[in-house]
C-alpha positions as CSV (number, residue, x, y, z in Angstrom):
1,X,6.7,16.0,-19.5
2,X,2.9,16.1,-19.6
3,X,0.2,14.8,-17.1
4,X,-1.3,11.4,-16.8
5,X,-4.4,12.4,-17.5
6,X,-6.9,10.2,-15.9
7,X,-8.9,7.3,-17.0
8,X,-12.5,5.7,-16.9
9,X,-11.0,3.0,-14.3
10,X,-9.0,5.5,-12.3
11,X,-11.7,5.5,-9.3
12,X,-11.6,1.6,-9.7
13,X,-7.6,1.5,-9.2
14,X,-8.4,4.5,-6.5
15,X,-10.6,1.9,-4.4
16,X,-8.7,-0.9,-4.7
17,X,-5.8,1.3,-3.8
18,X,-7.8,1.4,-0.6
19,X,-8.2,-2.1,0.4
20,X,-4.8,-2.9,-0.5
21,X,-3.6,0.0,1.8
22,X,-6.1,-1.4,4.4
23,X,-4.5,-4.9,4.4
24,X,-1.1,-3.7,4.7
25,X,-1.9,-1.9,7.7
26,X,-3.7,-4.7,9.4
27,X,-0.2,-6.7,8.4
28,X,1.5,-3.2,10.6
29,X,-1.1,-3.8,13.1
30,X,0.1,-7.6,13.3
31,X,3.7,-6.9,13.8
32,X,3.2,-3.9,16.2
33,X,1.3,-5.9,18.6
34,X,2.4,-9.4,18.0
35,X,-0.8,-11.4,17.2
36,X,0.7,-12.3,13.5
37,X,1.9,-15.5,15.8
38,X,-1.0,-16.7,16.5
39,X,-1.7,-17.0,12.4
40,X,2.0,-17.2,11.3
41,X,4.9,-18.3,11.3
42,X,7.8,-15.7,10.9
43,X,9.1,-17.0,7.4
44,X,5.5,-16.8,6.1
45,X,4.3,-13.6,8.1
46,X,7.8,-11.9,6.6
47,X,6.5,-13.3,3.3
48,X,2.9,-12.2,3.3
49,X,4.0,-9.0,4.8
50,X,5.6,-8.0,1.7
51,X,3.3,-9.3,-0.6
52,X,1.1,-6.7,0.7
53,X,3.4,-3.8,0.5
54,X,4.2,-5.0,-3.2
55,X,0.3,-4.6,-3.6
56,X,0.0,-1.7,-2.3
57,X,2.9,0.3,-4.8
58,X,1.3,-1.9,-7.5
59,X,-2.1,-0.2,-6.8
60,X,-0.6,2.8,-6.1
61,X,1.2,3.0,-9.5
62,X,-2.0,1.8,-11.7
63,X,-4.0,4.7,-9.6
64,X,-1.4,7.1,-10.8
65,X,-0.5,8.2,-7.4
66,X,3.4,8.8,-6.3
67,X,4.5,7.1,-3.3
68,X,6.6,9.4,-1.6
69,X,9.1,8.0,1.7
70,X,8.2,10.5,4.5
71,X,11.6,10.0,6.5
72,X,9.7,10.6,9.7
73,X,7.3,8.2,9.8
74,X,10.2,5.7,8.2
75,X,7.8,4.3,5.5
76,X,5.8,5.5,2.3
77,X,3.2,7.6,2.1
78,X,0.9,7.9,-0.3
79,X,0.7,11.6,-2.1
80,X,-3.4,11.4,-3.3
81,X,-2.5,14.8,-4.7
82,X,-0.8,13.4,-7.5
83,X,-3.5,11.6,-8.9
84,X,-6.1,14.4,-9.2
């Protein structure tokens, strides 16, 4: 199979890639510590939550970089070598 070879926008997809990736770890940061309920309840925190992980691999796919599960850490990684 070839390449994706990379496209005008790819730096545009690349930096939204990054505030998608930002959001879901302040979502992380929410569960870890237990602030998300002071803003949420649990059936919408659960929802939002994975509205941002589906962001994230929907970024992550129109970047052209792989999401790869990294069994150690128990959740995806994201493999920027991929994409260059």
């Amino acid at each position: 199979m070839s390449e994706r070879q990379t496209g005008p926008y790819d730096s545009v997809a690349r930096k939204w890639l990054a505030l998608a990736e930002r959001r879901y770890a302040h979502f992380i940061e929410l569960s870890d510590s237990g602030r998300w309920r002071h803003y949420f309840t649990r059936p919408k925190f659960d929802l939002e939550l994975r509205r941002a992980e589906l962001l994230r691999d929907q970024w992550a796919r129109i970047a052209g970089i792989l999401l790869e599960f990294d069994e150690a850490a128990e959740e995806p990684s994201v493999d920027r070598g991929a994409a260059a």
